[in-house]
N, C-alpha and C positions, 0 to 999 in steps of 0.2 A: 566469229571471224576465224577463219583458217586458209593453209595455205591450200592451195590447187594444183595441179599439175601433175604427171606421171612423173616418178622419179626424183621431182624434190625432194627433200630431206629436212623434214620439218624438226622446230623449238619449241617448248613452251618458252613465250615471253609474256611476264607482266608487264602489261602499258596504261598510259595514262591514256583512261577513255569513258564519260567523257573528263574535262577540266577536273580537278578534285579528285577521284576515283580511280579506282586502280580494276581493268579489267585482264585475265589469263586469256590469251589467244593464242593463236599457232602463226610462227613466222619459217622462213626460209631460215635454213642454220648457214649461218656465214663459212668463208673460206680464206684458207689464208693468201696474202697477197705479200707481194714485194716490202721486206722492212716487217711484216706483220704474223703475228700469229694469232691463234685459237686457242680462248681458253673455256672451259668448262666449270661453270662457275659451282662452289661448295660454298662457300659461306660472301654472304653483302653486308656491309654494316649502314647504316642509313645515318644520313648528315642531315644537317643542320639547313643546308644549301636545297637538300630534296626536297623541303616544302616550299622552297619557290618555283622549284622545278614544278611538282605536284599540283600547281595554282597556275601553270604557263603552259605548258607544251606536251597538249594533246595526240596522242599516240606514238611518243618517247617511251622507249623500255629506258630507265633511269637507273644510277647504280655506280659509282665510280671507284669506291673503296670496299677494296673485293682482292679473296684468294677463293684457288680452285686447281684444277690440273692443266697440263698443255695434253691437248686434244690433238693439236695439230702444229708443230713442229716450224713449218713453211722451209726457209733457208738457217734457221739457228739451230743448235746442237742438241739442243734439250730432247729427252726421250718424251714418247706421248705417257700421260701418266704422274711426271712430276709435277711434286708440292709445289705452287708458285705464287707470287705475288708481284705486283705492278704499280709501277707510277703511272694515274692518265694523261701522262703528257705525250707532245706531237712538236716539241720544237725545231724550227728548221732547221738548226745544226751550224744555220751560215753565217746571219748575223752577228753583229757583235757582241749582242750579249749572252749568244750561244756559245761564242769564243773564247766570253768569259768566264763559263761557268754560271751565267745569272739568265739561265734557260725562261725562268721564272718570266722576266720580263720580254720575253718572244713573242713579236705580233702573232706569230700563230700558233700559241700555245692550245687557243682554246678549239681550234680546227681541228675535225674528227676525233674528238677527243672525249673515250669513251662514258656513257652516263651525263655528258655536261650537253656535248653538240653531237653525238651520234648515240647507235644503242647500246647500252653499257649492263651491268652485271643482273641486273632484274630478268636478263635472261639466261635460259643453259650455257647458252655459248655467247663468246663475244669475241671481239677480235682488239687485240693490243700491240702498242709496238715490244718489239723482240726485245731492242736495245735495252730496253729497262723493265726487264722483268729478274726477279729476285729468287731464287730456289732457295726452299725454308731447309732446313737441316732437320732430319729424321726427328730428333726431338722435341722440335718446338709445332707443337699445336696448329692445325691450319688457321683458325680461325684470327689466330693472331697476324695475319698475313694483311687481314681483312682490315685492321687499325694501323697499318704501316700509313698509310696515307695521313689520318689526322694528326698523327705523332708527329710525322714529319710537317704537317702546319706549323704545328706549336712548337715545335725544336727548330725551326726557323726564326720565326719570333724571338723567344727566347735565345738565341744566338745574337740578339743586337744589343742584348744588355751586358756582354763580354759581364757573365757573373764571374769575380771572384772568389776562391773559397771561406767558409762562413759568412757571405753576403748573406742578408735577408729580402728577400720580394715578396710584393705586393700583389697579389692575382685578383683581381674584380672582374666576377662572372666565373660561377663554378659549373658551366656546360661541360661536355665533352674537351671542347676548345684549349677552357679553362682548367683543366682538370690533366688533361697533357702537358700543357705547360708548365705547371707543378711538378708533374712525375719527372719531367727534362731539367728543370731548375735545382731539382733536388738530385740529380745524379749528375748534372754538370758543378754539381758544389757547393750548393745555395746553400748557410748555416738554417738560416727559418725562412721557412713559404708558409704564406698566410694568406685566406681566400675570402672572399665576399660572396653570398648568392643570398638569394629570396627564399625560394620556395625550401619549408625548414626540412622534407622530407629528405635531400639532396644536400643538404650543411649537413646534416646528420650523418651522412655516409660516405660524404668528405673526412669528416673526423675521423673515421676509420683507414684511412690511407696513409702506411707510413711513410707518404713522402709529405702527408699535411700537415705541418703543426696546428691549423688550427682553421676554422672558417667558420665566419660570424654571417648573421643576417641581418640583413637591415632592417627587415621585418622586426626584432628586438628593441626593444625600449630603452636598452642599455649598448645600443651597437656602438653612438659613436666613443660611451667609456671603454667598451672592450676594444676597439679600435685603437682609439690612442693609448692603451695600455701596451701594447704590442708593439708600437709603431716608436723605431729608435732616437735618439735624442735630437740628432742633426735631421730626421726622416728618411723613408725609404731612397734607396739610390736605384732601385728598382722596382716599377711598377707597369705591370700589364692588364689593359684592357680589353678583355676576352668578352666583353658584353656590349657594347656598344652605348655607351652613353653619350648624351648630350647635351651636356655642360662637366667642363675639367676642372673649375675653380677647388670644390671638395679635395677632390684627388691632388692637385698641386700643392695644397696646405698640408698635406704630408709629407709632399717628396724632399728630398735635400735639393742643396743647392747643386747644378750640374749634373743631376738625375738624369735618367733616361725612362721616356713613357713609349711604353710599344702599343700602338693601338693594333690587336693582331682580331681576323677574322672578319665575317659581314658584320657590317658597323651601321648605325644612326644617319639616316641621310644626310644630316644637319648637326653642328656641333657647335661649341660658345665657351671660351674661356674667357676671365678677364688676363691683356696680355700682359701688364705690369708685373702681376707674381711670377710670369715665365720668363719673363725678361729678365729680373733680379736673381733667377734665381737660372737664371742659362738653361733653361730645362730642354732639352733633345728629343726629338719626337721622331718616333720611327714606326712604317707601317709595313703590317704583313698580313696577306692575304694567301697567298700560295709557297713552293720552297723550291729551292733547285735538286738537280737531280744528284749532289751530291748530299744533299741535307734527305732525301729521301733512303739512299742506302744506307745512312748512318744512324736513323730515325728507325731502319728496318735492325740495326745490328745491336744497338739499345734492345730493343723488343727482345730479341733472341737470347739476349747478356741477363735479362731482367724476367724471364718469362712469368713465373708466378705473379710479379706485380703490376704486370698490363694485363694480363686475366680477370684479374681481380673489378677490372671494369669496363669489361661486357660483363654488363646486368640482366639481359632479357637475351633469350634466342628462340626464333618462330619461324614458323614453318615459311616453305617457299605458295603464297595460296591468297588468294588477293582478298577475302575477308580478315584473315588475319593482321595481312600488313596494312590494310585500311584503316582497322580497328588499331594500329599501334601509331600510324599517324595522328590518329584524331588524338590518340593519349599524349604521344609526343608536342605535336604542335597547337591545339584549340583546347582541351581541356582544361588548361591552366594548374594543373597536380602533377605534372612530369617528375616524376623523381630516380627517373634511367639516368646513365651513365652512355653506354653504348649496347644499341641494341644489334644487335646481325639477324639477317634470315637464313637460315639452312637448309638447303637442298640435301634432296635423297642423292647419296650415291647411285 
């Protein structure tokens, strides 16, 4: 597939083609529009969200957690050339909850809205809103542009457990997700973050992050002693699920009384507590799936404050090339041995 015409001015974009598959073809290079710019994409980090994308929507260039340069300027200030990074949001601006600050909840967040409902970072160029685009500072690393997006998830999340200093939290699910929200818990104050996950290659290299104190597998025969060894007298007053489970009874026999559970992230279609325990014990249930565009700049100035230790997890970087990133989905999502953190793909200059 390629484009045609005299005078277009062709991309490589990777699209999904067919269902599952990732094929390189030649598209039109977009242009900027009113409210819009051009960017040039250098580095894409791949979520957790792209393989449903990858399983759905045939001939989508996909891609939304993404730094690279402005290409194209349109009506904002930026020189072409600048380090940049982006929220894919599209909120109307009008509504109320745009008003409030809680963009998040905007019926049109997910309208044009790059890599989710339009063509996003899988190609050279893409087009983003102006308003929320972030210029890295000379010394912070592009690539780190490209994890502003799921930090700002999980620093959302974690924002509804108002931690105080030396709290202890509970993170179940050490994904990506789950593994941001650690790094945000422990720099918003957390005394002990302490993790759950399965697969041991990925506990293992949890334990290497010093904002982990510690992360157990269930896989272990000794999880739930090393669990409630950890776990404080009265129980967690903070607990986040980054995995999606479905049934809370486990989890709420730890938490204290007046606890807060953030279920943050794609979650379990279907879920089962019994509600007596949450009732005795008032537990708070709070959900997060996206952030506002304030938790996004803030989620970008962490990164910037902390640079070494959001490096530390991008684990893989590959090339821009659809065998390659084919071959890292199927390790990512069907293999069942994941033991990435955050992967990115990197384009040639």
């Amino acid at each position: 597939m390629s484009v045609a015409g005299k005078g277009v001015c062709a991309m490589k974009s990777l699209i999904i083609n067919p269902i599952h598959n990732f094929e390189m073809v030649e598209k039109e290079k977009p242009k900027a529009s009113e409210g819009r710019v051009i960017l040039k994409t250098k580095y894409v980090a791949i979520c957790g969200s792209d393989n449903m994308l990858w399983n759905a929507y045939q001939g989508m260039s996909i891609g939304h957690e993404f730094s690279g340069y402005i290409e194209d300027p349109g009506d904002f200030p930026f020189k072409k050339g600048a380090r940049v990074c982006a929220a894919e949001f599209n909120p109307c601006g009008q509504c109320q909850f745009c008003k409030n600050g809680q963009e998040h909840l905007c019926r049109q967040m997910m309208v044009d809205n790059p890599g989710v409902s339009m063509d996003g970072a899988f190609s050279e160029y893409f087009s983003v809103r102006g308003d929320f685009v972030c210029e890295l500072p000379d010394d912070v690393p592009l690539e780190l542009g490209a994890i502003a997006e799921p930090v700002a998830v999980s620093l959302h999340g974690v924002k509804y457990c108002n931690i105080q200093p030396g709290d202890a939290v509970l993170i179940w699910g050490n994904g990506p997700i789950g593994i941001y929200a650690a790094a945000c818990a422990k720099l918003l104050g957390a005394g002990k973050v302490y993790m759950v996950g399965r697969n041991q290659g990925r506990v293992n290299f949890c334990r290497n992050y010093e904002f982990v104190d510690d992360c157990f597998s269930v896989k272990d025969e000794n999880f739930n002693e090393q669990l409630r060894a950890v776990t404080p007298e009265e129980g967690f007053s903070h607990v986040i699920d980054c995995l999606g489970l479905d049934d809370y009874d486990a989890l709420v026999e730890l938490m204290a009384s007046g606890a807060t559970l953030v279920l943050l992230g794609m979650h379990a279609q279907r879920t089962s507590a019994a509600t007596m325990p949450m009732f005795l014990k008032e537990i708070s249930i709070r959900t997060g799936l996206y952030f506002t565009a304030a938790d996004y700049r803030e989620a970008f100035e962490l990164i910037c404050a902390n640079k070494e230790l959001f490096l530390k997890t991008i684990t893989s970087r590959i090339p821009h090339d659809a065998k390659a990133v084919q071959d890292m989905f199927v390790k990512l999502f069907e293999s069942g041995s994941n033991d990435e953190c955050k992967v990115v793909i990197e384009y040639e200059d």
